[in-house]
C-alpha positions as CSV (number, residue, x, y, z in Angstrom):
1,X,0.0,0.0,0.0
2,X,1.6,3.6,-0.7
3,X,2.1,5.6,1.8
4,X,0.1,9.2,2.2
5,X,3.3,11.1,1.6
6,X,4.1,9.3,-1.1
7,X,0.7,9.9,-2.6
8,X,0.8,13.5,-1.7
9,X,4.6,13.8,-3.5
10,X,2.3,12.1,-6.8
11,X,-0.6,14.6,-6.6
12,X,1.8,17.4,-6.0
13,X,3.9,16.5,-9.3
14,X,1.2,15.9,-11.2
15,X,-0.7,19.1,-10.3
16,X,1.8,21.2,-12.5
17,X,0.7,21.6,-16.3
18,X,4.8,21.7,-17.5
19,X,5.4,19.1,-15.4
20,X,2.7,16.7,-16.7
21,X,3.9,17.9,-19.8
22,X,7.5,16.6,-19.1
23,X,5.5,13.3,-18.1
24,X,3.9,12.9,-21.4
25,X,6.8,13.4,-23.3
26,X,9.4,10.9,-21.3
27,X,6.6,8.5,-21.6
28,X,6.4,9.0,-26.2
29,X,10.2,8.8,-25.9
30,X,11.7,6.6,-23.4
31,X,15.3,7.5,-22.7
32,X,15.5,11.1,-23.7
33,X,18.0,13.3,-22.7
34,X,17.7,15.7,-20.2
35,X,19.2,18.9,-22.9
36,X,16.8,17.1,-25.8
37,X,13.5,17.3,-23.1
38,X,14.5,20.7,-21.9
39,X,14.8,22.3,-25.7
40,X,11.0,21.6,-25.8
41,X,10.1,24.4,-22.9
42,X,10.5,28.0,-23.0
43,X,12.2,28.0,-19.8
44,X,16.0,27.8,-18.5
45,X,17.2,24.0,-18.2
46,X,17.5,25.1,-14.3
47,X,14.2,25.5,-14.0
48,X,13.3,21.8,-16.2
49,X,15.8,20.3,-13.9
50,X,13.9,21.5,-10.6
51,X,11.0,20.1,-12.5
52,X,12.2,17.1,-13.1
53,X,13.2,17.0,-9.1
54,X,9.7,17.0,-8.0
55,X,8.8,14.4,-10.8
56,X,12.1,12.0,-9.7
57,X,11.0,12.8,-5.6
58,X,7.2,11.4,-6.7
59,X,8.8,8.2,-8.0
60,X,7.3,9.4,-11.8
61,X,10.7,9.4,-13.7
62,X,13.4,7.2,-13.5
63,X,17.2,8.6,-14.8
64,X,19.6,6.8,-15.7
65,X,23.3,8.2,-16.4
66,X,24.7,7.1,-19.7
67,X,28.5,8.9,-20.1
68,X,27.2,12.6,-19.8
69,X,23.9,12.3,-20.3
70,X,21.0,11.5,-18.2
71,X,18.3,9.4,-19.6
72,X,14.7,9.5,-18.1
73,X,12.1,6.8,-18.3
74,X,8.7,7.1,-17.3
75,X,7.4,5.0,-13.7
76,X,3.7,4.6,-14.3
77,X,3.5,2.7,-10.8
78,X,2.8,5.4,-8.7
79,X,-0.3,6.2,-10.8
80,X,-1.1,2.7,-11.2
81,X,-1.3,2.5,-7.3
82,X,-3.4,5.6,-7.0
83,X,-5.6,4.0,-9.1
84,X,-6.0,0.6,-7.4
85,X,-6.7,2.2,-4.3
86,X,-9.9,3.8,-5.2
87,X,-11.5,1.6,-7.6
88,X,-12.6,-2.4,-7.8
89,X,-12.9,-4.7,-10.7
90,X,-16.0,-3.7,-11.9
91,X,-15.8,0.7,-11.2
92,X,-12.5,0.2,-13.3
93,X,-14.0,-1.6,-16.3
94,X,-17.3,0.7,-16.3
95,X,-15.1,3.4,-15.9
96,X,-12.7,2.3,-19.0
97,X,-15.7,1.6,-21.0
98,X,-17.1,5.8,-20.1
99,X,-13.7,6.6,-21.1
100,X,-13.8,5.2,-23.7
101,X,-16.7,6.5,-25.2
102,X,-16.0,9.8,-24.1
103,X,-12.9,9.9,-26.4
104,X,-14.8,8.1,-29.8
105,X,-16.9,11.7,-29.3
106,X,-14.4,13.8,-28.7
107,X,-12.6,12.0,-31.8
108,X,-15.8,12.5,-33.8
109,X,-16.8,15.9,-32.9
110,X,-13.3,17.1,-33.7
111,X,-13.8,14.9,-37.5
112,X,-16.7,17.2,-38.0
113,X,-15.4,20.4,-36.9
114,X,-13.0,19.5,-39.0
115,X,-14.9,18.4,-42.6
116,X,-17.4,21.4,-42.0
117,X,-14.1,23.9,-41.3
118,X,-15.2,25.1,-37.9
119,X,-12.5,25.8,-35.6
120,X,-12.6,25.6,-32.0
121,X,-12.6,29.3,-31.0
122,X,-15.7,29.7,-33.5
123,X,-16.0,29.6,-37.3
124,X,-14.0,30.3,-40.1
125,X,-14.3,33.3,-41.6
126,X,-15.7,33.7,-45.1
């Protein structure tokens, strides 16, 4: 069972938008570099290494040194456990099935908008 702490480090990680960010793209490219992840934010590679800090304290990312550079791997375990410890068998299949409903609509909404040449923020002009 994780700990509340531990928990608490997770939620805390996962509550910041760059750092979820960081998250998504570890997980898409397992092993990148710490100077390759940090060319993708606006923001000095101090600041991406503080982030990555609180992600690597939450047990999110995984580094790994390799000569000068420091690979990172995503940890989904931590999320995983969060997970178990709030739903059963059956919430966690209904809830996979919502899900995955939710996202055919979103996928076909966004086909329309798209065929029709609506944009999000409104229609196109003419």
């Amino acid at each position: 069972m994780m700990k509340s702490n531990d928990m608490d480090a997770v939620f805390q990680a996962l509550a910041n938008e760059s750092r979820r960010r960081m998250l998504d793209i570890v997980k898409e490219e397992p092993g990148i570099g710490v100077g390759a992840l940090a060319a993708d934010f606006d923001v000095s590679r101090i600041a991406v290494m503080k982030h990555l800090t609180v992600l690597e304290d939450a047990n999110l990312i995984v580094s790994e040194k390799d000569g000068r550079t420091r690979k990172l791997y995503f940890n989904a375990a931590p999320i995983q456990m969060i997970h178990e410890r709030w739903t059963t068998k059956y919430s966690a299949y209904w809830a996979g099935q919502l899900t995955r409903i939710k996202y055919l609509a979103e996928a076909r909404a966004e086909a329309a908008q798209s065929s029709t040449g609506i944009k999000k923020q409104g229609k196109t002009s003419s």
